[in-house]
C-alpha positions in Angstrom: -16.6 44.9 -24.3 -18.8 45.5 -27.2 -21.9 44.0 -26.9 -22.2 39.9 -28.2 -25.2 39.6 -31.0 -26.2 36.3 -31.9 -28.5 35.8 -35.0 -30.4 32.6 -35.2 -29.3 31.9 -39.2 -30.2 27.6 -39.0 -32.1 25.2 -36.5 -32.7 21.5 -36.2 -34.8 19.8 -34.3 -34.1 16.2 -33.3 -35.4 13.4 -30.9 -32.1 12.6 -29.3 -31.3 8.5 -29.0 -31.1 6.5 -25.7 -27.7 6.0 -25.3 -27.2 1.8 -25.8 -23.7 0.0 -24.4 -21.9 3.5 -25.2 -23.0 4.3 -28.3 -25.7 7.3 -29.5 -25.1 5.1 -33.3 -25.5 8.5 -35.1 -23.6 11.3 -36.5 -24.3 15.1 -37.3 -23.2 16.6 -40.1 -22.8 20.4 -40.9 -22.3 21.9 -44.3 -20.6 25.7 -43.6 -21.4 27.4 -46.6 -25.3 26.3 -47.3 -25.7 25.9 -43.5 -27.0 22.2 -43.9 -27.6 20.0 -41.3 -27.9 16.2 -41.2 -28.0 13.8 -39.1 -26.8 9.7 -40.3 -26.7 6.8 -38.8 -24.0 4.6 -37.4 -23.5 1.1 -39.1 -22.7 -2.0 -37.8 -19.8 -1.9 -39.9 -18.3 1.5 -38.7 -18.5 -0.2 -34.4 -16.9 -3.5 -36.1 -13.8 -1.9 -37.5 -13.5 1.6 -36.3 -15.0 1.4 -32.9 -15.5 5.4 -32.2 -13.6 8.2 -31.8 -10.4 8.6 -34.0 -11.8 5.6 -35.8 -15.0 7.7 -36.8 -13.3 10.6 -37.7 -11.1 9.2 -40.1 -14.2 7.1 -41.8 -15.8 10.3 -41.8 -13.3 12.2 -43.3 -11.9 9.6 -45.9 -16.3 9.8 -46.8 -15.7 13.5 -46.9 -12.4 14.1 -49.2 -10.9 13.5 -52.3 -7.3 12.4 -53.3 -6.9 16.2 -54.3 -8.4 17.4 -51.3 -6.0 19.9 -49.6 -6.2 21.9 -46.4 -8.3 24.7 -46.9 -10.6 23.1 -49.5 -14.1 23.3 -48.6 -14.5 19.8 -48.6 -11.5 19.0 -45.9 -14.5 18.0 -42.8 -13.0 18.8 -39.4 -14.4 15.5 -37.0 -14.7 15.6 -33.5 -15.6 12.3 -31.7 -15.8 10.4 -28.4 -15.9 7.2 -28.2 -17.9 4.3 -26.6 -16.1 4.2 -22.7 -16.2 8.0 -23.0 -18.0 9.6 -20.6 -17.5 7.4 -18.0 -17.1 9.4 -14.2 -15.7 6.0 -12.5 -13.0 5.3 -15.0 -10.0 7.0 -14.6 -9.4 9.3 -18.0 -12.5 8.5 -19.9 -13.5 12.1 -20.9 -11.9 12.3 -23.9 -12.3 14.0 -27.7 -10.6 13.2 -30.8 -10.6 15.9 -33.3 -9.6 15.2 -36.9 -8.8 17.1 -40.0 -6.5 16.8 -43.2 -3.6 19.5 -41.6 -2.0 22.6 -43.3 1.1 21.2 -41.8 1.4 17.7 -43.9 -1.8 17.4 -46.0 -2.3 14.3 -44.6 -5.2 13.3 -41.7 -4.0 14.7 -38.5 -5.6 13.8 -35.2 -5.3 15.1 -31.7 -6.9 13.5 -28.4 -8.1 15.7 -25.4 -10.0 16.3 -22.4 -12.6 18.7 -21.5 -16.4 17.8 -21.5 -17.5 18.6 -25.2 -16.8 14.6 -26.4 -19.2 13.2 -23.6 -21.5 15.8 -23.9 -21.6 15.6 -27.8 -21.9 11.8 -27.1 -24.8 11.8 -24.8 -26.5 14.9 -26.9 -26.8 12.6 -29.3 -24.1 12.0 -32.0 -21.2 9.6 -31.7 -19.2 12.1 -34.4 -19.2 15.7 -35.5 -18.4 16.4 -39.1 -18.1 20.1 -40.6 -17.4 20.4 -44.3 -17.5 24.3 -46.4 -16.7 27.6 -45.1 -18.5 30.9 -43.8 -17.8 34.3 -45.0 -19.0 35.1 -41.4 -18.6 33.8 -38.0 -20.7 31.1 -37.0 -21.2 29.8 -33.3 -22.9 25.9 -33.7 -24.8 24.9 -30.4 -25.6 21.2 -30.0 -28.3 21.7 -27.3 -28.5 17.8 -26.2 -31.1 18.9 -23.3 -33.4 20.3 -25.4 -32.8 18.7 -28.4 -32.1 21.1 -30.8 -28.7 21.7 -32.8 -28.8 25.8 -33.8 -26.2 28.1 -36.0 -25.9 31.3 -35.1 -23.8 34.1 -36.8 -21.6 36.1 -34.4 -21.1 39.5 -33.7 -18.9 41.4 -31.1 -17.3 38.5 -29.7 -14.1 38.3 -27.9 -11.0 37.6 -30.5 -9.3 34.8 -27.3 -10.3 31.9 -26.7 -10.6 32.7 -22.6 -12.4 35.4 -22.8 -14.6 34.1 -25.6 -15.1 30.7 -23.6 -16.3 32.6 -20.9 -19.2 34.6 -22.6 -21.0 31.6 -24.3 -20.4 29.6 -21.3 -22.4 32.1 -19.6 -24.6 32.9 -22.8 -25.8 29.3 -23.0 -25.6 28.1 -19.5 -28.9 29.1 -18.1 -27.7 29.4 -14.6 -26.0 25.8 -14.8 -22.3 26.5 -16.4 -20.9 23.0 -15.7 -24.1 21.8 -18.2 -21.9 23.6 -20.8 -18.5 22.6 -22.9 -17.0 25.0 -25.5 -14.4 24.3 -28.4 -12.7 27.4 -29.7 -9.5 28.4 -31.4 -8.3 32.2 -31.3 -7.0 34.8 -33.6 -3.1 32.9 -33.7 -5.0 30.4 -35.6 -6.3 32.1 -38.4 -2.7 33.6 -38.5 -0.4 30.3 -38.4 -0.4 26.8 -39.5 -0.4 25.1 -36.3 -3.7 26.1 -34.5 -5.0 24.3 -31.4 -8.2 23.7 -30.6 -9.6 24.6 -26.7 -11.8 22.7 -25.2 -13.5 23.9 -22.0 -14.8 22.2 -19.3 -16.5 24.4 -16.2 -14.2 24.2 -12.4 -17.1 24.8 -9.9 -14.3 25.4 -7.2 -13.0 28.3 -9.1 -15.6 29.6 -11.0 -14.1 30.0 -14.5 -14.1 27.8 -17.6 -11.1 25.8 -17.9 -8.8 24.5 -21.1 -7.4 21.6 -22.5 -6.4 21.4 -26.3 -6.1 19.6 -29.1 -3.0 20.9 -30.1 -1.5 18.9 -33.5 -0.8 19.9 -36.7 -3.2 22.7 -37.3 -6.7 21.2 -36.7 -7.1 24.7 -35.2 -6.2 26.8 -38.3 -8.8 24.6 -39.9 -11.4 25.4 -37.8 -10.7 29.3 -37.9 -10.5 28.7 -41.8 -13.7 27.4 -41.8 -15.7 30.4 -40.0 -16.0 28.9 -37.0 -16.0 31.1 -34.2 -16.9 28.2 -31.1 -18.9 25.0 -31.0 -21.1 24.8 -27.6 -22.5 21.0 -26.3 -25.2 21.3 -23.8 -25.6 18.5 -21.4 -26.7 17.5 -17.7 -23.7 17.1 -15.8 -25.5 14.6 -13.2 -23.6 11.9 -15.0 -23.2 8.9 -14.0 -22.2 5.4 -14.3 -25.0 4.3 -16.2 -25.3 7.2 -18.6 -23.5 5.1 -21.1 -26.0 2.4 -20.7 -23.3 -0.3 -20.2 -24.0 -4.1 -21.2 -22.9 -5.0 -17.7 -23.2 -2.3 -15.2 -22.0 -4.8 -12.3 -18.6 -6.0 -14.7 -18.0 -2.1 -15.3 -19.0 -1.0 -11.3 -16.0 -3.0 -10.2 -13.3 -3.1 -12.9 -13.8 0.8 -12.7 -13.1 1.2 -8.9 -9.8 -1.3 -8.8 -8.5 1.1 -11.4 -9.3 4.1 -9.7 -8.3 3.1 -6.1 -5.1 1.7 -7.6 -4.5 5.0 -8.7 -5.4 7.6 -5.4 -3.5 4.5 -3.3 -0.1 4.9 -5.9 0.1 8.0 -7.1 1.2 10.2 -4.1 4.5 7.4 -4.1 5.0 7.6 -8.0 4.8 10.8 -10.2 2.3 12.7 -7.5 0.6 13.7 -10.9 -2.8 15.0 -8.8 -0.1 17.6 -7.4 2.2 18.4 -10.0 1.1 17.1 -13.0 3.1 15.9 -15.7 6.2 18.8 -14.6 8.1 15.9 -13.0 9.3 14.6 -16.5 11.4 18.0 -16.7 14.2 16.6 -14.2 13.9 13.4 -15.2 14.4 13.8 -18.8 17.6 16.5 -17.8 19.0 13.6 -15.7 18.9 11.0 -18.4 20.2 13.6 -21.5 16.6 13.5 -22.6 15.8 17.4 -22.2 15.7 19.3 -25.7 17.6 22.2 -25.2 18.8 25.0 -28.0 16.7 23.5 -31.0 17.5 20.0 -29.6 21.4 20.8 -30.0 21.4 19.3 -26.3 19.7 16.9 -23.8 20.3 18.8 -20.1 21.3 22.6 -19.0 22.3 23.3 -15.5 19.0 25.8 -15.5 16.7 22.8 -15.7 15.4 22.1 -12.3 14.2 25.9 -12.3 11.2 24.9 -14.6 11.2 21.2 -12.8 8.4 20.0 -10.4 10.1 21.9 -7.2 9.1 25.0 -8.8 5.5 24.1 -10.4 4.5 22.3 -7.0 4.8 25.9 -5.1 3.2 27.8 -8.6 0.0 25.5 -9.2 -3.2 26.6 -7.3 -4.0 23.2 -5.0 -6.6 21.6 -5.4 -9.2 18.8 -7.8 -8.0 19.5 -11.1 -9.7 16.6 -13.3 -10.5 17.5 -16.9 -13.4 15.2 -16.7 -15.4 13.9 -13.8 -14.0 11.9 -11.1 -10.8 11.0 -13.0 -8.2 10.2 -10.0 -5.3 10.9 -12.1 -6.6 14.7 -12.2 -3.0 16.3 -13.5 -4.7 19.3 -15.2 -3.0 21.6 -13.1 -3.0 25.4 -13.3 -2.0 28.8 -11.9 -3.8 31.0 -10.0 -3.5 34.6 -10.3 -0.8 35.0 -13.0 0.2 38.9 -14.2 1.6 38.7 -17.8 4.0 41.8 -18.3 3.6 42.1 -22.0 0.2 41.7 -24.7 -3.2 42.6 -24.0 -3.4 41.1 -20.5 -0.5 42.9 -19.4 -0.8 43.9 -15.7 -4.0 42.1 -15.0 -4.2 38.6 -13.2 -5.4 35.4 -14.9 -5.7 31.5 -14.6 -3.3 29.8 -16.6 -4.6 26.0 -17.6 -1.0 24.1 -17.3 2.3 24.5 -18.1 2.4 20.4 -18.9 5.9 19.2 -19.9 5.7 19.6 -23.4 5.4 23.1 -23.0 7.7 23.4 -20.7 10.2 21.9 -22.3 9.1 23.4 -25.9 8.7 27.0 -25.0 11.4 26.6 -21.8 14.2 24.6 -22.2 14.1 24.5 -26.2 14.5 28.5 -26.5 16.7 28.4 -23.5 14.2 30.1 -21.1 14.5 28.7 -18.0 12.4 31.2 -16.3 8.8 29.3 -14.9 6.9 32.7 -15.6 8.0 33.3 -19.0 7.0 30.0 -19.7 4.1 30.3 -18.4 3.4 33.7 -19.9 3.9 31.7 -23.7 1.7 29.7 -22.2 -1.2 31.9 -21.4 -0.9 33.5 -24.8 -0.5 30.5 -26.6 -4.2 29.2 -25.4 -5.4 32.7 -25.8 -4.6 33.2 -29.2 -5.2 29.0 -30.0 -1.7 28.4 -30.8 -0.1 24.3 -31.0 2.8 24.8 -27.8 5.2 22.1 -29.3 5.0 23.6 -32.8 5.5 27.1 -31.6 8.5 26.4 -29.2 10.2 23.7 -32.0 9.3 26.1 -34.6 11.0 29.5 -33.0 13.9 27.2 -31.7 14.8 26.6 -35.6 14.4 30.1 -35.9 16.7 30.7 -33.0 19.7 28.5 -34.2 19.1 29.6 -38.0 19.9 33.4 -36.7 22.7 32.3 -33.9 24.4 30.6 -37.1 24.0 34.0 -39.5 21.4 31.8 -41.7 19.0 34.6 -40.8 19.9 38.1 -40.7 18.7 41.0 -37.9 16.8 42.6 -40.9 14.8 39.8 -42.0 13.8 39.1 -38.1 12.1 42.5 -38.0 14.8 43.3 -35.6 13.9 40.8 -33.1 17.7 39.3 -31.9 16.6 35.9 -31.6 19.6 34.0 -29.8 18.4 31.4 -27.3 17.2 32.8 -24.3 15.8 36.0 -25.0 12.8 35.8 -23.4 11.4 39.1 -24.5 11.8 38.4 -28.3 9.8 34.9 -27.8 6.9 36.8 -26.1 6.8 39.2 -29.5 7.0 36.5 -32.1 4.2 34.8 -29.9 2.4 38.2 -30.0 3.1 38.4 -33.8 2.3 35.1 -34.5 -1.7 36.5 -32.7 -1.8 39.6 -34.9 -0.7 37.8 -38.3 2.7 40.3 -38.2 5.9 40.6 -38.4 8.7 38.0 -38.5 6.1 35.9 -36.1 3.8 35.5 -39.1 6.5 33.8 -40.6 7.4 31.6 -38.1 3.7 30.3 -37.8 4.0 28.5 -40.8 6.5 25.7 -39.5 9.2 24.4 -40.1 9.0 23.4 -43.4 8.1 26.3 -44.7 11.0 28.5 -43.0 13.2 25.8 -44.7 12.0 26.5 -48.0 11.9 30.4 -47.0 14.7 30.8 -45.8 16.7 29.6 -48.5 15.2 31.7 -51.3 14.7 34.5 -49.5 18.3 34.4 -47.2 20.3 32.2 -49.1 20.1 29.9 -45.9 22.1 26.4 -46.6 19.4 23.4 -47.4 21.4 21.0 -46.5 22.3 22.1 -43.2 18.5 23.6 -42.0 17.2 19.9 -43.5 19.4 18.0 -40.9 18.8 20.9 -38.3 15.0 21.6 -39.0 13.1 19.5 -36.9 10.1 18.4 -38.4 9.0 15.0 -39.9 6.1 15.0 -42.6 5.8 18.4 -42.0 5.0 18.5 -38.1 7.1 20.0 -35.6 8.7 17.4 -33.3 7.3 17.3 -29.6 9.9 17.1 -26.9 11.9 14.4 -26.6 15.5 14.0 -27.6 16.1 11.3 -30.3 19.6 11.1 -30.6 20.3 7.9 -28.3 17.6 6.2 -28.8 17.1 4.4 -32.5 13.5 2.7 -31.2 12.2 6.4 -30.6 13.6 7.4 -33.7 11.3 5.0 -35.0 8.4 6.4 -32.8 8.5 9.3 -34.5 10.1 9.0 -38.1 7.2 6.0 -38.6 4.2 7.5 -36.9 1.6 8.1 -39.3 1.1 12.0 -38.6 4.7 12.8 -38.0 6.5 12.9 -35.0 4.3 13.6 -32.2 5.4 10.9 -28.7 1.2 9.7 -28.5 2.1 6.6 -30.9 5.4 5.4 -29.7 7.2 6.5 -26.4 9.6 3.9 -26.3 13.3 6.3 -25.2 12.9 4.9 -21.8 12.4 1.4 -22.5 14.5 1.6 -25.3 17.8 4.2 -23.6 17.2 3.5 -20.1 16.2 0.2 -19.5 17.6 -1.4 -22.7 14.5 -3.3 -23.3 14.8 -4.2 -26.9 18.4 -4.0 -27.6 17.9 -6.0 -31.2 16.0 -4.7 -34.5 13.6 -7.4 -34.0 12.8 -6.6 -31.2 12.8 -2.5 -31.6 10.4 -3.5 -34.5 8.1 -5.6 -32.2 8.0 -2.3 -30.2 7.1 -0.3 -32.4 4.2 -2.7 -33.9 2.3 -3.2 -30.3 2.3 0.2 -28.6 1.7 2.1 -31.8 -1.4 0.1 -31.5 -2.5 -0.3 -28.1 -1.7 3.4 -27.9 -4.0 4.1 -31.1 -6.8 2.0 -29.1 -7.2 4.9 -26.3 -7.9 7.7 -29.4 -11.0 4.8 -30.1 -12.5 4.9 -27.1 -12.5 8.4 -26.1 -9.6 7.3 -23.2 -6.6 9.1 -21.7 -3.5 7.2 -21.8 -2.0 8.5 -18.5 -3.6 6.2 -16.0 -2.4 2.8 -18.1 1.1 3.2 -17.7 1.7 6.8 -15.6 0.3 5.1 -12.4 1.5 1.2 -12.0 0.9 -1.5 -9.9 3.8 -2.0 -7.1 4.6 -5.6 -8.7 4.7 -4.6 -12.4 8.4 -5.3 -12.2 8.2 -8.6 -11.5 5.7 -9.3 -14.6 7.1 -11.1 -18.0 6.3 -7.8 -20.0 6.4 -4.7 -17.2 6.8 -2.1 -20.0 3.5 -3.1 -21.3 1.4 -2.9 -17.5 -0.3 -6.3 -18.7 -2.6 -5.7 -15.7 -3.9 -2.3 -17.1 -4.2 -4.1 -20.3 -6.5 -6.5 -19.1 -8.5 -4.2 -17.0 -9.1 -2.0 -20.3 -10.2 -5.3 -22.2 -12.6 -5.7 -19.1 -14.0 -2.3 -19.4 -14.7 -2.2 -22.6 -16.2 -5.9 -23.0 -18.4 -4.3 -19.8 -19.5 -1.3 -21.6 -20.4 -2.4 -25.4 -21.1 -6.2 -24.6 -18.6 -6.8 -27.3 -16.3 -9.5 -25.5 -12.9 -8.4 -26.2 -9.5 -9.7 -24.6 -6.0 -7.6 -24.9 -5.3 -9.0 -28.0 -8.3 -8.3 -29.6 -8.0 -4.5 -28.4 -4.7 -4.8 -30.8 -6.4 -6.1 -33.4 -9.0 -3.8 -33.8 -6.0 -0.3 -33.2 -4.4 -2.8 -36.4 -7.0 -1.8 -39.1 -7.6 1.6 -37.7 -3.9 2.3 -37.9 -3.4 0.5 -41.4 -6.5 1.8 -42.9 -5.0 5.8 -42.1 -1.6 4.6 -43.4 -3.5 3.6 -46.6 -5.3 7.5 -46.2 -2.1 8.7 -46.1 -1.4 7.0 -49.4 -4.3 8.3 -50.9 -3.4 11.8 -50.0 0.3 11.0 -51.6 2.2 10.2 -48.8 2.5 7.1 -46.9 5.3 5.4 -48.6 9.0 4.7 -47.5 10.4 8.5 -48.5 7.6 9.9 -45.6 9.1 8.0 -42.8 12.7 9.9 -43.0 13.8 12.3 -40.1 16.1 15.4 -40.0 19.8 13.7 -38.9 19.7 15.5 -35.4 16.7 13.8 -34.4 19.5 10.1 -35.3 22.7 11.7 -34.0 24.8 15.1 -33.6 25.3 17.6 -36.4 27.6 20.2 -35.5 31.3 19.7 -34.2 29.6 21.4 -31.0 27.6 18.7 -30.4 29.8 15.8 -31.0 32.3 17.8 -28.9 29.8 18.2 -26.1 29.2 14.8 -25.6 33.0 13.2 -27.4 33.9 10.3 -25.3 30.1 8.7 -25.5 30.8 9.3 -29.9 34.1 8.0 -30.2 33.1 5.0 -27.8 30.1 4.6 -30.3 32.5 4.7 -33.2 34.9 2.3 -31.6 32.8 -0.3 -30.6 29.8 -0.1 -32.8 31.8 0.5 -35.9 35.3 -1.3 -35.1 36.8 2.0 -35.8 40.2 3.7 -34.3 39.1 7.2 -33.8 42.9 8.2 -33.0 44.0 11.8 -35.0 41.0 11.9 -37.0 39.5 15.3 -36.8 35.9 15.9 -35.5 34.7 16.4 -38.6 36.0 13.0 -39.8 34.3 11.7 -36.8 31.0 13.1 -37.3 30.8 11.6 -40.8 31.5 8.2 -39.8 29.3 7.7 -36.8 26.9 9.8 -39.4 26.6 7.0 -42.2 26.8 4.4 -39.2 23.2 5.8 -37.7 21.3 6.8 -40.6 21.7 3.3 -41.8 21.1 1.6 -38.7 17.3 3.9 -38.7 17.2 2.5 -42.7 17.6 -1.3 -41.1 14.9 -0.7 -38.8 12.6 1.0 -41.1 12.7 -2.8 -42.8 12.4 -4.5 -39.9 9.0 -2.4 -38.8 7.6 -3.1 -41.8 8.0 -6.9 -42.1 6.6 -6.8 -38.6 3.4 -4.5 -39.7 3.2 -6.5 -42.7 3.6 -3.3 -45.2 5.7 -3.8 -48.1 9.6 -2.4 -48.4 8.4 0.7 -49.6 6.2 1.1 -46.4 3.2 0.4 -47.9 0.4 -2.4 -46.3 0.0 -5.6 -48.2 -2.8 -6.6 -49.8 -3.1 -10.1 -47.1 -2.6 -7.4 -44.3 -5.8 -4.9 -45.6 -7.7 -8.7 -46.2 -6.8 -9.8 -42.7 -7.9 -6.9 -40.7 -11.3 -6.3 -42.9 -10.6 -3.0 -44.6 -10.3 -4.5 -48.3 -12.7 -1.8 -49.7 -12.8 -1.8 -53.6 -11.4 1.6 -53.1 -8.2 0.6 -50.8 -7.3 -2.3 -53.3 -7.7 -0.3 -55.9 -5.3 2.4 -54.6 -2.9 -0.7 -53.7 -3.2 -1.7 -57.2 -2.2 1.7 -58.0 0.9 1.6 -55.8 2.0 -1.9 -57.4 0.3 -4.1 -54.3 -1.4 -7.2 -56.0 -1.5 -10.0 -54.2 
C-alpha cells in the first residue's frame, strides 16, 4: 500500500462544553473551499422546536441553502447530528447519527439515521451538529479530536480508495493505541461514481479487532460527501461512557426507566425475532409467507427460493457473538460474517468481515434480482460498503434494469453485453463493480431510476408509459423493500413520506394487510398522521426505532392500541423528560415530530416540491401491471373487482380486467391522499395550512411568506 501522507492544511483550538441534560448547545461549521471553521451556539429556540438530531440538521441546512440551491452546489451543507438521549450505554438503541443533505436523487432534504459511534462522540466532543458547506479540489480528512480539544483538516495522500480498508488506517492513524476512542465516516469510490452514495460509519469491535460499519444509506448523502472532497471524518472520544456522560436532569428517573427497557428486551427477545442472533434476516420468510417479498422488480411478493436467504441460513453464516453498534444496546442485531472469500473484484480470493446482510439488502440485492444465493448476496454486500454504495437503491435500481432488458426495452448492446435477466448473479456483481470504477452500463445504472427512465427512452426508444408504472421510484428515490400492492395504507407510507419512499416513516403493511387494523380512510389517515410522527421523533433524539416495537411486552395484545406499544411510548416520554428535564408525556413527543415534519414539508416546498403532484407512486407499487401479474395472482383480482367494484368479471379478457381494478386503486390512493391531509392539516394540494405552521411554532416570516406564495393566507 502506498504510504498515507497527512498534511496539517487548518486547526482549531476549542475549550470543549460540559455536556448539560444531553446537550453540548453548540455547533461546528466547516467551509470546504476557504477551510473555515466556526463554531455557534445552540438557541433556546432550536431545543424548543427541533430538539436535536434530524431536527438540527434540517435548521442547519434550510440556514445553509437557497430556493435554487441544487445538489452539488457549494452551498448544499451536509449535517450530521446526534441528539439529546444519544449516547446513552443503558438505553437500548441510543447511539445514533442523522446525516442530512439536499440529495442528487430528489433535490429535496434527504435524511438517513444510523449507528456507529461518530454521533455520541461528535456529541460529547463538543458539537450537537456538524455542518460542511463548499468543496475541495483535494482530499480532505476533518478530525474532531474531542479529547484534546482540537478540530484539524488535513489534506490526504495515498489513502485506500474503500471504505474498509480506508476505515482501518485512520482508525489506527488516530487511535493512539486506544481504537475504540475512535469513530470514522467514510464513503468510497461507488460514491463519487453514482447518485445514491452511503455513508459508513465505523464503530471499533474489541472482540474482533477490526472497525466495523453501519450506513446511512438514503438518497445520495454519500455522493454528496465524495462531491465535496471529503475523503473521512474522524471523532475522537473516551469510550469509558457512561450513564451520566450526558449529564441527565434526573440520573435516578433515567437509571431505572433505562434498565426496564433493557431487561424487557434480553428477557423477550430470544422468544420473539431472536434479533441478538439473527438480526433483522427473519423478515425474509415472513414477508414470503404473507406475499410481501419483492421479487423480479417487485413483479411478485414470494419465490419458492426464498427461505434460502431466510434466517435458517444467516443463523449458521453470522459469526456469534455481541454485535451492538453502540454500547450496551440489548437489541445488538448488527450481525456480520466472518471470514467471507468474494470470487470476483479486488478482494477476490481473500477473506473479509462482512457488516450485515440486514433484510433490506437481502431482499434488494437477493430476492429483487432473483438471486437467491446467501453468498452472492452477501458478496453485493461487501462491495456495496466498500465502494459506499445505498443497498436498496442499487438492488431496486438494477432490478428496473433487469425487467427493462427481459421486456426488449433495453437491448444487449446498450448493456455493454451484460445479459441482465433476473438471476444472473455474475452480471449484478459487474454492474456493482462498474458502478465502483464509474464504467460501463453500471455507471448508468448509478444514477437511479429516474434517470434510466428518461434515458432509456431517448436513447432506446423505451415506452414511458410503461417504465413510469414499472420504474419504482417516488420523488426520485428508489423504493426500499416492501411490496405495496395490497396494502393502500403503505402505499400511503411511501407515496406521502417527505423523502420518497423509504419504510422509516410509515410501516403500516402489517397492521394495515395482515391484521386489518384500519380498514377505513379515516382511519388509514390517522395512521399515517401518528407513526410518521412518533417515528420522525427517534431521528430527534439520536434513537433506534427497533427496540420500541421489534421487541414487545408479552401483554401488548391485550392493550386498546397494541400496534402503537403504548408502554414503549411512555417509557420514551420517561427517558427523555429524565435526560433534558423538559417534562414531556407521549403526546407531547408527537407534537414536537409535528413541526419538525411540517417544517421539512414546507423545505420541500421551498425547494419546488412538496405539493400534491410529489406524492404520486409508479402503479405497481398500487396494484399489478402486466397480464403476468394479474394472472399470477387472478382469483384474489377478480374477487377484488367483484366485490370492491360490483363488477361481473365473466368473458372479459385480462386486459379488460387490469384496466378496471386499475382506475378502481389509483383512485382509492387519490381518496386517501385527501384524507391524510385533512388529518395533517395541509391543504388539498398537500400543502400545510397557515393555522397548522401557527399552531406548531414554525410561522417564520420566511415560511408565511412562501405559503403566501403557494396561495396559503389564512
Amino acid at each position: 500500500m502506498t504510504d498515507v501522507t497527512l498534511t496539517l492544511k487548518k486547526s482549531l483550538r476549542y475549550e470543549r462544553p460540559a455536556i448539560d441534560k444531553g446537550y453540548a448547545n453548540q455547533t461546528l461549521h466547516l467551509d470546504l473551499a476557504g477551510l473555515e471553521l466556526a463554531v455557534a451556539p445552540v438557541t433556546a429556540q432550536m431545543k424548543d422546536l427541533f430538539i436535536g438530531g434530524k431536527g438540527f440538521d434540517l435548521w442547519l441546512l434550510w440556514n445553509a441553502v437557497a430556493p435554487t440551491t441544487r445538489w452539488d452546489d457549494p452551498e448544499n451543507a451536509l449535517c450530521i447530528a446526534c441528539g439529546p438521549l444519544g449516547g446513552t450505554p443503558a438505553y437500548p438503541g441510543s447511539g445514533k447519527s442523522i446525516a442530512a443533505t439536499l440529495s442528487p436523487l430528489t433535490g429535496a432534504p434527504i435524511d438517513s439515521n444510523v449507528g456507529g459511534y461518530f454521533g455520541p462522540y461528535l456529541k460529547f466532543a463538543g458539537f450537537d451538529a456538524l455542518a460542511i458547506q463548499g468543496a475541495s479540489s483535494e482530499p480532505l480528512v476533518v478530525v474532531v479530536d474531542g479529547i484534546d480539544q482540537k478540530v484539524e483538516v488535513f489534506a490526504a495522500a495515498g489513502l485506500p480508495a474503500d471504505a474498509y480498508a480506508l476505515s482501518d488506517v485512520l482508525t489506527a492513524r488516530f487511535a493512539q493505541g486506544k481504537p475504540r476512542d475512535v469513530s470514522v465516516v467514510s464513503a468510497g469510490p461507488g460514491a463519487r461514481h453514482t447518485f445514491f452514495g452511503c455513508l459508513n460509519f465505523s464503530w471499533y469491535d474489541p472482540k474482533r479487532r477490526r472497525a466495523r460499519y453501519k450506513q446511512a444509506g438514503r438518497g445520495g448523502v454519500g455522493t454528496v460527501f465524495a462531491h465535496k472532497g471529503l475523503a473521512a471524518l474522524v471523532a475522537r472520544w473516551d469510550a469509558g461512557i457512561s450513564i451520566d456522560t450526558n449529564r441527565p436532569a434526573d440520573r435516578e428517573r433515567l437509571r431505572k426507566v433505562a434498565k426496564q427497557h433493557a431487561k424487557e428486551i434480553v428477557e423477550l427477545d430470544p422468544k420473539q425475532n431472536e434479533m441478538a442472533v439473527i438480526g433483522t434476516t427473519h423478515l425474509v420468510t415472513i414477508m414470503d409467507d404473507h406475499d410481501l417479498l419483492p421479487t423480479h422488480n417487485f413483479r411478485f411478493g414470494s419465490h419458492r427460493e426464498a427461505p434460502n436467504l431466510g434466517q435458517a441460513v444467516f443463523r449458521r453464516l453470522f459469526d456469534p457473538g455481541y454485535d451492538g453498534c453502540w454500547m450496551g444496546c440489548t437489541v445488538a442485531c448488527s450481525h456480520g460474517v466472518r471470514d467471507f472469500v468474494p470470487v470476483s473484484g479486488p478482494y477476490a480470493g481473500r477473506k473479509v468481515f462482512v457488516d450485515g446482510p440486514e433484510y433490506e439488502t437481502i431482499a434488494g440485492c437477493g430476492s429483487n434480482l432473483g438471486i437467491f444465493d446467501p453468498h452472492t448476496v452477501i458478496e453485493l454486500n461487501f462491495y456495496c460498503d466498500a465502494y459506499g454504495l445505498d443497498t436498496i437503491s442499487v438492488g431496486t435500481a438494477l432490478a428496473f434494469a433487469m425487467e427493462c432488458f427481459e421486456l426488449g426495452l433495453i437491448t444487449l448492446e446498450y448493456t455493454g453485453g451484460l445479459a441482465l435477466y433476473f438471476g444472473n448473479r455474475a452480471a449484478a456483481l459487474e454492474i456493482v463493480h462498474q458502478m465502483g470504477r464509474g464504467e460501463g452500463f453500471g455507471k448508468i445504472v448509478g444514477q437511479g431510476v429516474r434517470r434510466m427512465k428518461a434515458l432509456f427512452a431517448a436513447e432506446q426508444g423505451a415506452d414511458p408509459k410503461l417504465m413510469g408504472d414499472i420504474g419504482m421510484e417516488a420523488k426520485g428515490l428508489e423504493f426500499s423493500e416492501y411490496m405495496t400492492k395490497e396494502s393502500l395504507a403503505q402505499q400511503g407510507g411511501y407515496g406521502l413520506a417527505l423523502k420518497g419512499p423509504q419504510h422509516d416513516e410509515a410501516w403500516l403493511i402489517f397492521l394495515d394487510m395482515v391484521h386489518n387494523f384500519m380498514p377505513t380512510f379515516e382511519q388509514k389517515a390517522e395512521a399515517l398522521h401518528w407513526f410518521p410522527m412518533f417515528r420522525t421523533w427517534f431521528s430527534l433524539c439520536g434513537l433506534c426505532k427497533l427496540p420500541w416495537n421489534d421487541i414487545i411486552p408479552e401483554d401488548n395484545k391485550q392493550t386498546p392500541e397494541p400496534a402503537k406499544v403504548m408502554k414503549h411510548v411512555a417509557w420514551y416520554a420517561e427517558y427523555f423528560s429524565s435526560v433534558t428535564g423538559r417534562e414531556s408525556a407521549p403526546e407531547e413527543l408527537i407534537r414536537m415530530s409535528e413541526a419538525v415534519y411540517n417544517f421539512q414539508r414546507v423545505f420541500n416546498l421551498r425547494m419546488g416540491f412538496g405539493r400534491r403532484e410529489h406524492d404520486s407512486l409508479p402503479y405497481r407499487a398500487i396494484g399489478p401491471v402486466t397480464e403476468l401479474e394479474y394472472e399470477s395472482r387472478a382469483g384474489r383480482y377478480d374477487q377484488q373487482l367483484a366485490a370492491l367494484c360490483k363488477l361481473d368479471v365473466a368473458g372479459k379478457s385480462t386486459a379488460e380486467k387490469l384496466a378496471l381494478l386499475r382506475r378502481f386503486r389509483e383512485q382509492q390512493y387519490e381518496t386517501l391522499k385527501d384524507a391524510v391531509y385533512q388529518r395533517r392539516g395541509w391543504t388539498p394540494d398537500g400543502v400545510p395550512t397557515l393555522a397548522t405552521v401557527k399552531r406548531l411554532g414554525i410561522d417564520f416570516p420566511e415560511v408565511v411568506a412562501l405559503l403566501a406564495a403557494h396561495g396559503v393566507r389564512a
